[in-house]
Residue, then its C-alpha position, 0 to 999 in steps of 0.5 A: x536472501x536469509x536476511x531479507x526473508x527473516x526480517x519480512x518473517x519478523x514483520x508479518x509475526x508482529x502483523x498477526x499479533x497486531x491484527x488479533x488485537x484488532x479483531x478483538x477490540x472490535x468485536x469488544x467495542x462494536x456495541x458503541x454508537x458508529x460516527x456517522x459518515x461526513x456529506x463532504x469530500x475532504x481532501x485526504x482519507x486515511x485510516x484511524x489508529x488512536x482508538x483500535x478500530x480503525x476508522x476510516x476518516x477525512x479532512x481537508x488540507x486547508x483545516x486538517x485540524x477538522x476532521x470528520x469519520x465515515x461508517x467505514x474500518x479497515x486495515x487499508x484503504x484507498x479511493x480514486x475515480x469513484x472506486x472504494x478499497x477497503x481490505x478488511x477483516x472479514x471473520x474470525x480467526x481473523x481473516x481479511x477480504x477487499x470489499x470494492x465499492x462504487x458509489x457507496x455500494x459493495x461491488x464485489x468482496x474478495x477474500x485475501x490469502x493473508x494480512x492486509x498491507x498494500x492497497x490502490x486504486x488506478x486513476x479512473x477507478x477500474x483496477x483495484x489492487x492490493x498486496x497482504x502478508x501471507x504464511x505457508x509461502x516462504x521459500x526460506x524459512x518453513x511455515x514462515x511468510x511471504x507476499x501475494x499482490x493481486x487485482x480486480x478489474x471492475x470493467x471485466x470483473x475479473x480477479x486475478x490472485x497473484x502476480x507470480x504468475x507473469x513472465x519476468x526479465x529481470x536485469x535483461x534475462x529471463x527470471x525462473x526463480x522460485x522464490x518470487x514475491x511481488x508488493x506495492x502495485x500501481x496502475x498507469x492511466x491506460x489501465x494496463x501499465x504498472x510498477x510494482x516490486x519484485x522480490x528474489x534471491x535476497x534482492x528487490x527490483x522496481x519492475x514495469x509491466x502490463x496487465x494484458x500482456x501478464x509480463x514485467x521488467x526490471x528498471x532497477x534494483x533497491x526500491x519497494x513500495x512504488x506508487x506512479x505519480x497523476x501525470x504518469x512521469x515519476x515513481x515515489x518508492x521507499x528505498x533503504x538509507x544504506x544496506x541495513x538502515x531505514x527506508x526513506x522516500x524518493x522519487x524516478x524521472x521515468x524519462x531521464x532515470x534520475x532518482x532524488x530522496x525526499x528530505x524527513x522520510x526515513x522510517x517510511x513503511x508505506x505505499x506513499x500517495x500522490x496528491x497531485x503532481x507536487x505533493x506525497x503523503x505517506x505513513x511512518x513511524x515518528x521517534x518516541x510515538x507507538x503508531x504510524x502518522x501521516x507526514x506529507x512532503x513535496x515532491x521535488x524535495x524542497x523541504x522535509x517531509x512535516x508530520x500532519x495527522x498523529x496516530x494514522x496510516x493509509x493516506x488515501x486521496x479524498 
C-alpha cells in the first residue's frame, strides 16, 4: 500500500505545481484575443497543452491536420448526448470546479475537493462525472493526497460528492477498509450502471455498480481508469506492464472475461475514449516530448496505437 499511495502522492505534487503554472499563465495571458469557437462539429475534442492555456479544440478525423479552437479552457473536458464537462479553474489559490453545459449554456458549476483528473459524460448526456486529486485524504501518508469521484445527474439535479459512500464486495466479501478511493467512472446506457476503479490495501480492482442502488462489485484486480465501450459489451482500462512497469491499454469482453492489450500504448495515463465501437483515443506521453498527445488505436488491437495530435490530452468524442 505504501508503494502504491506515495507514487499517487508524488503525481498529485507534480499536479499542484503544474496546475499553478497554469493559473498563472492565464491570469498572465488573458489580455490576448479568444479564438472564436468553430460553427461545426469536428469528430474529436481535446484540450490544448502547446501554449499553457488549455484550450479546448476540435478536428475531424478525415483532416486532423485542420483544426479549429472554441471559447472554452479547461484541465478536462468531455462531451456526449448534447451534455458539456468542462473541470476548470474556478479562482486563486487555484481552485477547480465542473461547470456542466447544455446546448451552449452552464447548467450548474460544481466545485471540486481538488485537482481535476478524470471526466465523462454517459451516452445520452444525463450523468456527468468526474474524478480529482485531493489532499488531506490519504490514509498513508499525512496531509498527502488521495482521489474523490462524484457525479451529477442532470435529470434530477442532484450531485453526489464521492463514491465511497457505496457498499462494496470486493472479491466476494463485503469491503470496510478505510482507505478506499474510487477513480475513472463510466456510465452504461441505462444510466445507472457503471465501472469504475476502486482503490484499498495497496490493490486496485475494475468494479461494477449502480447509481440507484449505491453499490458495486469487483470483477478483477490490476485495472484502472476504465471507460465502457457505445455498444456496452467492452471495457478499455489501463493496466500495468509488469508489477512496476508502465500502463498499457487493454480492453474486457464483459461476457466472456477475455482481456486483450492494445499494441503501442504503454505510457498511457488517461481515461481512454471511444470512438465507436472499433476505435479508442487516449492520451500519453511519447519518448523524448515534454507533454501528453493524443494516439488513437483499434479496438481489436489490430495494429499499434498511432500519435494524432502532439501537445494535447482529454480526447473527447466530437
Amino acid at each position: 500500500m505504501g508503494t502504491r499511495r506515495t507514487v499517487l502522492a508524488v503525481t498529485a505534487i507534480v499536479l499542484v505545481v503544474v496546475a499553478g503554472a497554469v493559473y498563472v499563465t492565464t491570469v498572465v495571458r488573458e489580455d490576448r484575443p479568444v479564438v472564436a469557437g468553430a460553427t461545426a462539429r469536428g469528430d474529436l475534442m481535446y484540450v490544448e497543452l502547446a501554449d499553457g492555456r488549455s484550450r479546448v479544440e476540435q478536428l475531424s478525423l478525415a483532416d486532423p491536420a485542420t483544426r479549429s479552437a472554441t471559447e472554452q479552457s479547461c484541465q478536462r473536458f468531455y462531451r456526449a448526448g448534447g451534455t458539456t464537462v468542462c473541470l476548470r479553474l474556478a479562482g486563486p489559490g487555484p481552485t477547480y470546479a465542473a461547470e456542466v453545459s447544455r446546448d451552449g449554456a452552464v447548467v450548474r458549476s460544481v466545485p471540486l475537493p481538488g485537482i481535476p483528473s478524470r471526466a465523462k459524460v454517459s451516452a445520452s448526456g444525463r450523468v456527468v462525472s468526474w474524478t480529482s486529486f485531493v489532499s488531506g485524504d490519504s490514509y498513508a501518508v499525512p496531509g498527502g493526497f488521495s482521489t474523490r469521484t462524484g457525479f451529477f445527474d442532470s435529470t434530477t439535479g442532484e450531485v453526489v460528492e464521492s463514491l465511497e459512500g457505496f457498499a462494496a464486495d470486493v472479491e466476494g466479501k463485503p469491503l470496510h477498509a478505510q482507505d478506499v478511493n474510487y477513480w475513472g467512472l463510466t456510465v452504461g446506457a441505462d444510466d445507472r450502471t457503471f465501472y469504475a476503479t476502486l482503490a484499498s490495501g495497496g490493490y486496485t480492482w475494475l468494479v461494477e455498480g449502480d447509481l440507484i442502488d449505491r453499490r458495486v462489485r469487483s470483477l478483477r484486480r490490476d485495472a484502472e481508469c476504465p471507460s465502457l465501450s457505445p455498444d456496452g459489451t467492452e471495457v478499455a482500462y489501463k493496466k500495468r506492464v509488469g508489477r512496476l512497469g508502465p500502463w498499457d491499454l487493454a480492453v474486457l469482453d464483459l461476457a466472456t472475461g477475455v482481456e486483450r492489450r492494445l499494441p503501442g500504448t504503454a505510457g498511457i495515463d488517461d481515461q481512454a475514449t471511444w470512438l465507436g465501437d472499433d476505435r479508442i483515443a487516449f492520451a500519453a506521453v511519447p519518448r523524448d516530448a515534454e507533454r501528453a498527445a493524443v494516439h488513437l488505436v483499434d479496438a481489436d488491437g489490430s495494429a499499434p496505437a498511432t500519435l494524432l495530435i502532439p501537445d494535447a490530452t482529454s480526447p473527447s468524442p466530437g
